[in-house]
N, C-alpha and C positions, 0 to 999 in steps of 0.2 A: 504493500500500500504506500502513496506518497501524497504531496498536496489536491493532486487530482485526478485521482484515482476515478474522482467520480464524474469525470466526464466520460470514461468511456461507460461505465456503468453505468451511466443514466442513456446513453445514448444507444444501448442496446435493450434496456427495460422499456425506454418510452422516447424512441427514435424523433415522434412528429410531436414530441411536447413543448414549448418555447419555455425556454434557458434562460432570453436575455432579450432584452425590448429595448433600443437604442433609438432615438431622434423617431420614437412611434416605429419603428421597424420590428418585426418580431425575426427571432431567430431560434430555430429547433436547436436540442442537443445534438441529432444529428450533423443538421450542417453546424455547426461548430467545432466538432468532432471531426469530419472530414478535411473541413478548411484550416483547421489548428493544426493536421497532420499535414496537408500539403505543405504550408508552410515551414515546417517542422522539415518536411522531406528538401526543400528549397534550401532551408538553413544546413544541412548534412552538408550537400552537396558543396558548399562553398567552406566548408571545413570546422562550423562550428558543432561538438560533443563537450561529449561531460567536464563539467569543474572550469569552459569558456564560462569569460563573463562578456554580457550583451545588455548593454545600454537601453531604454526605451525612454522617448517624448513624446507624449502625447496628451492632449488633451481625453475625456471621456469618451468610450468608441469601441466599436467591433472589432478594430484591429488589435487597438491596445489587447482586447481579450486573445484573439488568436496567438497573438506572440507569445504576450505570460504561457499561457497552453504549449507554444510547440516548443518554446526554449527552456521550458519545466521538461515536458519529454523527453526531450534530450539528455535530460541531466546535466542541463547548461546551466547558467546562476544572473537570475532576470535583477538588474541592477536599476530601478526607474527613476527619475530623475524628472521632479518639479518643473512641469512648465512653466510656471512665472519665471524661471532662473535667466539671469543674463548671463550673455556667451562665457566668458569668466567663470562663472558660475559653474555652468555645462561642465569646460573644458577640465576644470579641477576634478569633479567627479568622476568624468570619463577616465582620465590619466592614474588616478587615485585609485581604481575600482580595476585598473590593469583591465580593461573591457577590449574584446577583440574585436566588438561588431556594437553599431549605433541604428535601432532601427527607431524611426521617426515619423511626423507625418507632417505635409505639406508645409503647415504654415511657422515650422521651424525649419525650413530648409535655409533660409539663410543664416540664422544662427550659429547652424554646422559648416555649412561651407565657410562662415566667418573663423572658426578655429581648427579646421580641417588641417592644416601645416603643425597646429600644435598639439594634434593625439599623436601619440606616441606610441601605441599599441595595436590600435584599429586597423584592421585589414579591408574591411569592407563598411559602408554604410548601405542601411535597406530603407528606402522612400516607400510607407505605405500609403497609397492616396485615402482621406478621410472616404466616410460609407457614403454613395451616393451622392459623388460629384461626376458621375460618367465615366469616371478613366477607370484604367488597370491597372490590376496591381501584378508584380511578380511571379506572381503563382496562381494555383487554383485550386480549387478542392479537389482529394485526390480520391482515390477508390476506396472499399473496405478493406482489400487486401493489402492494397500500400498502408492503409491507417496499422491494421494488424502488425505489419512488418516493423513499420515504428515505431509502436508502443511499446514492444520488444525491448525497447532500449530504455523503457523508464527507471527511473531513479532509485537509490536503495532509501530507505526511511530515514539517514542520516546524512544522506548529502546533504550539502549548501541545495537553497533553493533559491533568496532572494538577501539582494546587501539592499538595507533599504538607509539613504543617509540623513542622519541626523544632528542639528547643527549644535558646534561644540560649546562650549564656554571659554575652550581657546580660540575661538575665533575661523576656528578649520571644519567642517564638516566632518562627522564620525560616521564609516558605514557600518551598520549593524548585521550581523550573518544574521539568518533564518533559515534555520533546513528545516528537508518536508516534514521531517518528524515535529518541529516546532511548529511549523502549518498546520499538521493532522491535530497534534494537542489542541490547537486553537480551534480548529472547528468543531471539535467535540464537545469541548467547555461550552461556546459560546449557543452551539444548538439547545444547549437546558438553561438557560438564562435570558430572557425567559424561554419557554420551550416554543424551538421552532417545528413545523408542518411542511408534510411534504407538497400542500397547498399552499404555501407561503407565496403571497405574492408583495416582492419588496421593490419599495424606492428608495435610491439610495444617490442624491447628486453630489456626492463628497466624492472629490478625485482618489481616483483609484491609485495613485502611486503614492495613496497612505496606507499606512497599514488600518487604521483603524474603519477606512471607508473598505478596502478590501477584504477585511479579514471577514468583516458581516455579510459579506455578500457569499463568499468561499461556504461557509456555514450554510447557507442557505440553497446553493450548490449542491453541496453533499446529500443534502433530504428530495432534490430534486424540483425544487423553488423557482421563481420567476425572480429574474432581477430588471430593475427598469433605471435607467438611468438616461442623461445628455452630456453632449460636451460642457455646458455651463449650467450651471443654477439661474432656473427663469420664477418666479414665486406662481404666475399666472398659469403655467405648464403644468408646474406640481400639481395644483389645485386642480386639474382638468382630468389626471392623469388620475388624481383619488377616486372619481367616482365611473371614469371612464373605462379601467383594469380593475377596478374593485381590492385596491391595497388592502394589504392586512398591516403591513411593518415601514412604518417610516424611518428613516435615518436623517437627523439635521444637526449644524450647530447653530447655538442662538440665534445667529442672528438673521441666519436664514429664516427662524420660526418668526421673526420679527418682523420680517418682508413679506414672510405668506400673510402674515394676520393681520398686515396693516391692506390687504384687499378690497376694494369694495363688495365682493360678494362669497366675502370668506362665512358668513355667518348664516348663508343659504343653499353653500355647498352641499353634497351628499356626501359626508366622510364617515357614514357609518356601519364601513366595513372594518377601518381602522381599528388593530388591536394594541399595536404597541406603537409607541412614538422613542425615538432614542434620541434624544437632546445630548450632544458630545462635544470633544476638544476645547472646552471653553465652560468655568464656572457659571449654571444656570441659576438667575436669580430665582425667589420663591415666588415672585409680583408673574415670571412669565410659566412657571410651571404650572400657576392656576390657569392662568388663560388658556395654554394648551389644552389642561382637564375640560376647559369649557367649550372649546372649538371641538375636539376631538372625545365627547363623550361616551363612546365607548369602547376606549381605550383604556392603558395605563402607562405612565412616562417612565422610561429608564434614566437614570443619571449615573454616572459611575467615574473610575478613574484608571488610566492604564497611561501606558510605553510605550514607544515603538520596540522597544529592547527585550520586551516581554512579549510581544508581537500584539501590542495594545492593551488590551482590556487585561487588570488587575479586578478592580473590586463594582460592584452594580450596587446599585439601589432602586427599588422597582417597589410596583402595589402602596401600599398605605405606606412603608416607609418614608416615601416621599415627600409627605407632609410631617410625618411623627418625627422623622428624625433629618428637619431640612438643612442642616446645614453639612450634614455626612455624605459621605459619597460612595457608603454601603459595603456590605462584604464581599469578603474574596470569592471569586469567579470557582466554579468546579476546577480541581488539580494545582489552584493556585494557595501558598500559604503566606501571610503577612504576617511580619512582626515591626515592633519601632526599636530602633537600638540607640546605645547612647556613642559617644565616641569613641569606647573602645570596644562594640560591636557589639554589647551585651546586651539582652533585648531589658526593655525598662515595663513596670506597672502599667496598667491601664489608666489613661489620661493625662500621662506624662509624653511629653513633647521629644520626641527626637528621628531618626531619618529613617523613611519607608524603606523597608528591604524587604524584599519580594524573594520568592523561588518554587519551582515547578516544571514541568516539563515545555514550558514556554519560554522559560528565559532563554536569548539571544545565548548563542553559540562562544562570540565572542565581538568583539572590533578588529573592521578588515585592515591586517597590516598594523596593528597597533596593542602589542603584549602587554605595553605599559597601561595603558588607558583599560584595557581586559583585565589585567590583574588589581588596578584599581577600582574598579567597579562590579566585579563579580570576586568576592570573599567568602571561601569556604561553601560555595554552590549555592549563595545570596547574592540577588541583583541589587548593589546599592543606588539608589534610583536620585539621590541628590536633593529629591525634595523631604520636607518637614513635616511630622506628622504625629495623632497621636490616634487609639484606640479606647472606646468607652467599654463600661465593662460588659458589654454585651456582644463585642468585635468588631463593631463599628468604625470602620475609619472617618476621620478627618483631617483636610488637609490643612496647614496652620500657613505654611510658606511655598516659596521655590528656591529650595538653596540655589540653585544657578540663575536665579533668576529671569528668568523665564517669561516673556510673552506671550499671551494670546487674543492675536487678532484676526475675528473673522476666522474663526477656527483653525490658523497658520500659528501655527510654533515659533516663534521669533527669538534668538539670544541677543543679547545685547552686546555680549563681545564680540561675536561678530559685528556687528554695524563698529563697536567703537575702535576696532581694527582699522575699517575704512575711513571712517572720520577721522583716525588720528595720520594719517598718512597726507593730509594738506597739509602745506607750508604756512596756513597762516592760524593752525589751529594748537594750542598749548596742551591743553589735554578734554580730556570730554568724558559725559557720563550720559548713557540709556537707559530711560524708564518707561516702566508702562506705567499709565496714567486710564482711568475709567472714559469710555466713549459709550455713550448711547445705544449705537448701533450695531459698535463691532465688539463690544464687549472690553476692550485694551485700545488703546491707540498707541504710537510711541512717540516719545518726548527726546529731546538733544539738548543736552543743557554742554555748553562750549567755552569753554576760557582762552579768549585769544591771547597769542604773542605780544608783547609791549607792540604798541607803535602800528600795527595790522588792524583792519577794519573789514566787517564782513556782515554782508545780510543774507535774507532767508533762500531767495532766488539761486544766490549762490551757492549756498548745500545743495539747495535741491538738483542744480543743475550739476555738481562734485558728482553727487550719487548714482545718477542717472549712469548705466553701464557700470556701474560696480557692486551695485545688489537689487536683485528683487526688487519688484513697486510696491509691495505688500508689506515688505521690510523698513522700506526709506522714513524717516522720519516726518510725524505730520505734524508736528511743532518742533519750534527749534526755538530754546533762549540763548542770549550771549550777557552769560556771568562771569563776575572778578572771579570770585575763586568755587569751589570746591567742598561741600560740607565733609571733615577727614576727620577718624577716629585718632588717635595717638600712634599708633602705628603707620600713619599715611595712607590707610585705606576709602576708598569713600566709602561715606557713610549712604547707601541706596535708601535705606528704608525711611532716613530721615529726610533724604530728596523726595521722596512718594511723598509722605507726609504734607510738605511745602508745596508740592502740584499736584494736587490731588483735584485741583478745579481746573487744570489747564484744557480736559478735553472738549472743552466749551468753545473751542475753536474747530470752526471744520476744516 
């Protein structure tokens, strides 16, 4: 057995059933199965097998699925990589992740050709045209017997299956292993939390090159589930799409549920097929978890807390917990154990504050290329996860902090050191500090507080226009102040929490 196993399985149980619903397109196990093996047969042929690693960009799509599919099969190691990223961005990953093949789709073509002289490894790149712009794509769906022949080569349950990267607090992106045995864990867990149906029909517009939007949809695979998704989050789409396929399981983070409900004809839809609602990547206030119980009344909202390092989901909170205990973010997932330890790793009493460590047959394999940052973060077969946390006496987690400090905006993961890597690399900037700051809409926004050079003068225009080509738009700063100095503990550290503190009204600016 490996991560997807159950494509062929379901594609032989129930050939003409749809899999995956992309831009209203329906598609059978079947032709997914076939086309994921041509592919797959496409990719042999030009020399990628087991333990390659292969790149993907793509927005949400039927190819992105075919790929993961045939370069899983292979026993190849699907490496995906944030479309917001700027070419820089790209290139680092690609280089970093040793990838021998970059397969993409149209509207990053020039990105790649932009850093095309600077992969280092890549032998080939594969243009897949998006679903249903008229062109061709490289290959085609292949036979049952070529499908047979290639499935032959699937994976053992401990291979690498995907490096998924996630950004550091040094300022470099970390890529996390995930073999299929950590995929199988994760689907297993997440089908009884709550329990999915082999009628499950899910919507899910959280890009796929998260783990936490893929890992729920994989799950839902495995029982033999509809998943429906688009290249972007439309609110008006979603709504049409509830009562139009008859959803059972929505997946959102805030502030999408914030965009559907602000509709005009969200309060006369038909959403009541809807069973679960999963509000994710982003602390859900209690003001929007009512309003979902009210739009979506016969449902029930999941909340919870997870990794990419543990291939997302740690701990849920679902049913009447929701309300009884709102400020938790519920217990650990089936196979998963938490405790809170203190600094010398000892785990502490219930209620006492100290850092999540995680372990189970989920936690991450290790960091690609990186013994040091593996040994420091997985201790004695604990994942130490870096954020703050305490347990009530009932097992309840809560989260108190983000030791690495951590943004969440719009369900994107943002570090600060990163950005303040790139900020401190102008010549007219002294030193600089990143914080999230509360926004309305995205849940975090992020703040640049800058202490220039004697004698240098700088305005907003010009960060933004610094930034531009050196990170992410999602990432860039939406406020910027230019301060004398630095609030610093004795040490010379800044002090962050006491900057939050002091702008804590800044995201009043849009």
């Amino acid at each position: 057995m490996n991560a997807i196993s159950f494509l062929k399985r379901n594609a032989d149980r129930y050939p003409e059933k749809t899999g995956f619903i992309f831009n209203e397109t329906p598609y059978t196990y079947e032709q997914i199965r076939l086309t994921s093996m041509g592919f797959a047969n496409y990719l042999k042929e030009r020399g990628i097998g087991k333990g390659d690693k292969v790149c993907t960009m793509f927005q949400n799509s039927i190819e992105l699925m075919y790929t993961y599919f045939s370069v899983l099969t292979l026993g190849a190691v699907v490496v995906p990589i944030n479309f917001r990223f700027v070419a820089s961005e790209v290139s680092y990953i690609i280089n970093n992740s040793d990838a021998k093949a970059i397969v993409f789709a149209e509207p990053f073509k020039d990105v790649i050709n932009q850093i095309e002289d600077q992969l280092t490894k890549v032998e080939f790149p594969a243009l897949l045209n998006e679903a249903g712009d008229g062109k061709s794509n490289p290959f085609g769906p292949c036979t049952l017997r070529e499908a047979t022949a290639i499935e032959r080569m699937a994976p053992d349950m401990f291979d690498e299956a995907f490096i998924m990267y996630t950004s550091g607090t040094t300022g470099k992106p970390k890529g996390v292993i995930l073999t299929h045995s950590n995929m199988v864990w994760n689907q297993a867990k997440l089908i009884n939390s709550p329990p999915l149906r082999h009628d499950e029909i899910m919507i899910s517009p959280l890009p796929f090159f998260h783990g936490g939007g893929l890992g729920r949809c994989m799950a839902a695979w495995l029982l033999g589930g509809t998943v429906i998704s688009w290249e972007k989050f439309d609110a008006a789409r979603l709504l049409d799409a509830l009562s139009k396929y008859r959803a059972t399981f929505i997946i959102m983070v805030p502030a999408m549920a914030r965009m559907l409900f602000a509709l005009p004809n969200i309060n006369t839809a038909d959403v009541s097929s809807v069973k679960n609602v999963l509000l994710t990547a982003a602390v859900v206030p209690v003001p929007l978890k009512k309003q979902t119980m009210e739009v979506f009344h016969n449902a029930q909202i999941i909340d919870g807390y997870g990794l990419t390092e543990n291939c997302s989901a740690v701990t849920s909170l679902l049913g009447e917990d929701v309300f009884k205990k709102p400020s938790s973010v519920g217990l650990p997932h089936l196979f998963v154990e938490v405790k809170i330890v203190n600094e010398n790793y000892g785990e502490v009493e219930a209620n006492v504050v100290g850092e999540i460590a995680v372990s189970g047959p989920t936690v991450m394999k290790g960091y690609y290329n990186d013994p040091e940052g593996t040994a420091e973060t997985i201790r004695g077969g604990w994942l130490m996860t870096g954020d703050l946390g305490r347990k009530d006496e009932e097992g309840y987690l809560y989260i108190v902090g983000r030791k690495k400090d951590m943004i969440i905006s719009g369900g994107e993961n943002i570090y600060p050191a990163e950005i303040e890597a790139v900020l401190g690399t102008h010549p007219k900037i002294e030193e600089c500090a990143v914080i999230g700051v509360p926004h309305a809409k995205w849940g975090e926004t992020v703040l640049a507080l800058l202490v220039l050079k004697t004698g240098q003068e700088m305005g907003e225009d010009e960060v933004e226009e610094f930034c531009k080509g050196r990170m992410a738009p999602y990432k860039r700063p939406r406020i910027v102040k230019f301060v004398d100095s630095l609030i610093k503990n004795a040490m010379g550290k800044t002090m962050k929490d006491e900057l939050k503190k002091m702008y804590d009204g800044s995201s009043s600016a849009q």
